[in-house]
N, C-alpha and C positions, 0 to 999 in steps of 0.2 A: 576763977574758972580757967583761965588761959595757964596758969602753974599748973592746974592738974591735968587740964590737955600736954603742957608740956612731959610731964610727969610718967603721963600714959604713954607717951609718944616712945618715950625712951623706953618704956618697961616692951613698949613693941617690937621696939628696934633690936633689945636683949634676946624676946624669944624667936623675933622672924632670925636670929643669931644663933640661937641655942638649936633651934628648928633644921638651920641650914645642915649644923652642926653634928646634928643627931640623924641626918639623911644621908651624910658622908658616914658614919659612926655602924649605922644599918648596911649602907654600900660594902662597906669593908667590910663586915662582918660574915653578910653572905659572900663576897668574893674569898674570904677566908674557909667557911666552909668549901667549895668548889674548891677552890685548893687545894685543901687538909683530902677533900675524896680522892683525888687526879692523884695526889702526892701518895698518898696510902696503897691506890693501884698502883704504881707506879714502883713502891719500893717491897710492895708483895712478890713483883712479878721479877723483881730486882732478887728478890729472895730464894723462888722458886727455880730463877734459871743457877743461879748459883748452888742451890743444893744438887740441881740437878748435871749440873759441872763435876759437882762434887762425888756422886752417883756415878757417873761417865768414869772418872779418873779412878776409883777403887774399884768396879766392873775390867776395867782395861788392866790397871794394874794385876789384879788378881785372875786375870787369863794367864797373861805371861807367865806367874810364878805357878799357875796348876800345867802349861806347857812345859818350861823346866821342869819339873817333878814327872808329868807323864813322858817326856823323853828320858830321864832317866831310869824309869823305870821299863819303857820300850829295852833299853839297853842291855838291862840286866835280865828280861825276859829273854831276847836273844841268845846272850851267854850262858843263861842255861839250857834253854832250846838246844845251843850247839852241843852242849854238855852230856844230855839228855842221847841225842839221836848217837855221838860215839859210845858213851856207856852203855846202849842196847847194840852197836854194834859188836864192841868189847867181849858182851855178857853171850851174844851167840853166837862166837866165833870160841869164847871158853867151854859153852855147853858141847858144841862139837868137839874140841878137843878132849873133855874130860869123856865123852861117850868111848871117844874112838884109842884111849889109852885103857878103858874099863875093859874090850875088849881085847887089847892086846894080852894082856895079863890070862885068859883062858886059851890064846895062844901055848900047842905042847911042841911045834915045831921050833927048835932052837932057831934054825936059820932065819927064820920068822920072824921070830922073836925080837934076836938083835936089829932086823931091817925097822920094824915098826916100833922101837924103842928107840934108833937114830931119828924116825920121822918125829918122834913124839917131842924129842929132846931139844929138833930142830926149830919144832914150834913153835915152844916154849916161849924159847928166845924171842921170837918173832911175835910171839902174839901181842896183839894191841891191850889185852887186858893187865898185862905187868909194864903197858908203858904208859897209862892212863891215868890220870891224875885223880884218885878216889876221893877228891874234899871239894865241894862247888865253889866254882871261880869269883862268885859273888856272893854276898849278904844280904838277905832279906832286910836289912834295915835302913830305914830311909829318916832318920834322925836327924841329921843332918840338914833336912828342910824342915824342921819342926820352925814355925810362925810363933810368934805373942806381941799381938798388938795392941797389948793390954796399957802402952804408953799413947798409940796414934789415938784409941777409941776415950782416956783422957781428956787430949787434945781435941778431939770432938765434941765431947761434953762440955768443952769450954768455950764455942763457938758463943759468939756474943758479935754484934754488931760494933763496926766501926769508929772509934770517939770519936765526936764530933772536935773539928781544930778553931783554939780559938778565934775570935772574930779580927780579923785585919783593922788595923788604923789607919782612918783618909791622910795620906798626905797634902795637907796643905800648899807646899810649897813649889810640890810638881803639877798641881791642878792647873790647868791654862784654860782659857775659852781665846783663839788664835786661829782666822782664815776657814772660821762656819765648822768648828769643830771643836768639842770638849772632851777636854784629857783630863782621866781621872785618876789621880795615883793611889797608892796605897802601901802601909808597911804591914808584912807579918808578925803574928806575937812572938812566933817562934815553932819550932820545929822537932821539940822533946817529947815524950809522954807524957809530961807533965801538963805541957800547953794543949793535947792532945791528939799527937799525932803530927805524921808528915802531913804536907800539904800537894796534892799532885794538881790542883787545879782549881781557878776562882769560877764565883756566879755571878754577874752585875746586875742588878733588878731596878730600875726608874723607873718613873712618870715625871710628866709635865705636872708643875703647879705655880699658882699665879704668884707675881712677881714681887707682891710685899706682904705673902705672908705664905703659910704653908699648907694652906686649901688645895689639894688638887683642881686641877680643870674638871670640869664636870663632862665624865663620858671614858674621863684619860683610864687607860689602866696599866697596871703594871707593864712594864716590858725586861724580860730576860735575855744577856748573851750570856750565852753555859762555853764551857770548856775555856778557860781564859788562860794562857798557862802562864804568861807574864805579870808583875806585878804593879800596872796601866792598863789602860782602856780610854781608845780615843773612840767619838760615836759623833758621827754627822749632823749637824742637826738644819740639814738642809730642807730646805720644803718644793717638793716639786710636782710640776703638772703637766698632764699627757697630752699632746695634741697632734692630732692628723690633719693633714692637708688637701685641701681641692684647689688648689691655686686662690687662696682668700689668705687679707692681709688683715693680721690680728694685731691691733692697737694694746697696749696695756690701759689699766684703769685707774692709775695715778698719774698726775703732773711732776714733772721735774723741772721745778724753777730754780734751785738753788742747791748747793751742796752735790757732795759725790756721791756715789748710784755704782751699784757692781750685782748683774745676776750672772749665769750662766746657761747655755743650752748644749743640749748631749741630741746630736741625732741618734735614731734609732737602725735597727741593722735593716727595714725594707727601706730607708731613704734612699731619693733618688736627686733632689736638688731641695734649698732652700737660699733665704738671705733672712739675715737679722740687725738690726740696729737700732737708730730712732730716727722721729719723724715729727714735726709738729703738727700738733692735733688736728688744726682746721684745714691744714694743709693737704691730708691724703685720703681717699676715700675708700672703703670695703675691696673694689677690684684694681685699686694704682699700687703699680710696682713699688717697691720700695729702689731708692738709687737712682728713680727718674726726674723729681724735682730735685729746686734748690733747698726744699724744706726738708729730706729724706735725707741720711745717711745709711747704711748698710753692707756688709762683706756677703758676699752671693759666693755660693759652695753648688757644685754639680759633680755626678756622675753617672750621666746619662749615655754618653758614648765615649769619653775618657774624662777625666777627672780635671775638675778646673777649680779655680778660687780667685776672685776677684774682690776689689774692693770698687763701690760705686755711690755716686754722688751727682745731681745737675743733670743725668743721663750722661754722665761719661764714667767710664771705668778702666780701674787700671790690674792688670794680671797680676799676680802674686805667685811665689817662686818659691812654694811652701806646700808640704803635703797637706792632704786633706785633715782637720784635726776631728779626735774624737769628742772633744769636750771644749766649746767656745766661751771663753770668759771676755764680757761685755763691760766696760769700765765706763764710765762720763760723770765730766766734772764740767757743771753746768757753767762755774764760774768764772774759769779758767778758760771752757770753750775744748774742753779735751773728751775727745772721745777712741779708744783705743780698742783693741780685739787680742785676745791673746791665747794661743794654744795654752788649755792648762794644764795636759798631760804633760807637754816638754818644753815647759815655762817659757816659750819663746813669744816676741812679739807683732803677730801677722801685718796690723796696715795701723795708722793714725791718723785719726785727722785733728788740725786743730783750725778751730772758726770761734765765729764769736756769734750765741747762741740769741735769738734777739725775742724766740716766745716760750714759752711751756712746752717742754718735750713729753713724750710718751715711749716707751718700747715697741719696741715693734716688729715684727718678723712675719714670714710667710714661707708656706710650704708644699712644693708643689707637686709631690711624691713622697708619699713615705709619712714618716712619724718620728718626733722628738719630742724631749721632756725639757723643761724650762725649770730651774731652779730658782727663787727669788729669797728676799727676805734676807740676803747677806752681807755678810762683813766685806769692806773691802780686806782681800788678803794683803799680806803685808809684800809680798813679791813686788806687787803693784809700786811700790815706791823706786824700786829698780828702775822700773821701766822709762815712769815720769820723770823722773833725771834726766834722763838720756833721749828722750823723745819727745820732747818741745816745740819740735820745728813743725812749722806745718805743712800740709800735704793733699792734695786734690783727688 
């Protein structure tokens, strides 16, 4: 009996397995669908503005070359326009003269005669119709702009979509996880037709999945950075949380008995003052400052009517001689009795204290204007070992 319960047991465990299995299997499937649709609009409309690019750029081009051609042809309408108005001047200024020599000729008066045969003579000469150029200045042919774009419209018919470029290989050996942040390298196949195509730009696509095996988290879904032009990708994998202030002092929800401890906190742009550090637990209550017992450590940040930075402890506190920082990184090494602050934008190190830690610490901060984000969950960075070299001593 007990064999086949065991038996059972395991044919259970296979399908609440296969089960799980088959619900991730279904998840991706429809997330694949949604996809394939998003992607499909997405590369129609990719299509559409490009034809219609394409549309713009032979409309525009093909202004120009019909303005060429109608300025040429303006041109040569002129020229014969001018042509036109002297040859009818030309033609009735020769009808008058041929009338007025027709007459002369029924002239019986000799004296007459010769006077209106010098006027005739004189004419002649002068007239604009033997100095007129009888052949037009232009050609009706406009051949010369004769088109065949019987190679571009080819080239069109050949329109085909993009080869896609082979798929990049991870670099193994520039991959790092280093100071709450994964670098992910990669090499290209190559950059031929053959491999297809240049490459103008990476896509990186992740999720989170559990830790000994390749199950996604349940919920995770893909996440995309697009436009990557390098061939790396560092990505934060910090986890942080929003908090506002009414002058209350927020305890964290773990002990720190042993070992080293590194979050950070980023105020926000309406902050007006805060302090963060640690505190042991039984030691501080919902409305106690932090900085005023012997139980509290804490660096206090203001700028309420000018900008101050202190570090406090015991209720005494000492000034610091250092701008306001945008990004505090919180160190403590319960062991050791080191607890340290450190601007992480300009790697410098604000205040230290070292004691000797005698119960379970907790995090701690308070905010009494304004809003910051806490980051936890982190690596100690490696800078951090700079600092403990050289900052051993202790300090009140």
């Amino acid at each position: 009996m007990e064999h086949q319960k065991e038996a059972l047991r395991r044919i259970i465990s296979t399908l609440a397995s296969k089960n799980e299995e088959l619900h991730h299997f279904l998840e991706s499937v429809d997330n694949t669908v949604a996809g394939l649709q998003e992607e499909s609009c997405k590369v129609m409309s990719e299509l559409e503005e490009e034809l219609e690019k394409l549309s713009s750029a032979l409309k525009e081009r093909g202004a120009e070359l019909g303005d060429i051609i109608n300025k040429e042809k303006q041109r040569k309408e002129a020229e014969l326009e001018r042509q036109l108005l002297e040859g009818r001047f030309a033609l009735l200024s020769c009808e008058e003269l041929l009338e007025f020599a027709n007459q002369t000729l029924s002239v019986t008066n000799e004296e007459e005669f010769f006077t209106a045969a010098k006027q005739i003579k004189e004419r002649v000469t002068m007239a604009p119709a033997f100095r007129l150029t009888t052949r037009p200045m232009v050609s009706e042919n406009m051949s010369q702009y004769t088109v065949d774009f019987s190679t571009e419209r080819a080239g069109l018919q050949r329109l085909y979509f993009l080869p896609v470029p082979g798929s990049p290989e991870i670099d193994t050996s520039r991959c790092a996880v280093r100071d709450n942040a994964i670098t992910v390298a990669w090499q290209p196949i190559g950059e031929t037709a053959e491999d297809g195509g240049p490459i103008e730009h990476y896509e990186l696509e992740y999720r989170k999945t559990n830790c000994d095996n390749l199950l996604r988290v349940r919920g995770a879904c893909w996440e995309k950075i697009c436009d990557i032009r390098n061939t790396q990708m560092a990505e934060s994998r910090v986890r942080r949380e929003r908090f506002a202030g009414e002058s209350y002092t927020v305890l964290g929800d773990q002990d720190m008995n042993k070992g080293c401890y590194y979050w950070e906190l980023r105020p926000l742009d309406d902050w007006k003052s805060l302090s963060v550090g640690v505190a042991y637990r039984g030691n501080l209550g919902r409305f106690d400052q932090l900085g005023k017992s012997a139980g509290s450590w804490c660096l206090f940040a203001s700028q309420w009517l000018q900008s101050s930075l202190a570090a406090k402890h015991n209720n005494r506190a000492k000034a610091l001689d250092w701008q306001l920082p945008r990004r505090i990184g919180i160190y403590c090494d319960y062991d050791h009795g080191d607890l340290l602050f450190v601007d992480v934008d300009r790697l410098c190190l604000l205040h230290s204290f070292k004691t000797k830690f005698v119960q379970p610490l907790v995090p701690a901060f308070t905010v009494w204007c304004g809003s910051i984000t806490i980051a936890t969950g982190l690596q100690v960075p490696s800078f951090m070992g700079t600092f403990l070299e050289t900052h051993r001593t202790p300090s009140q």
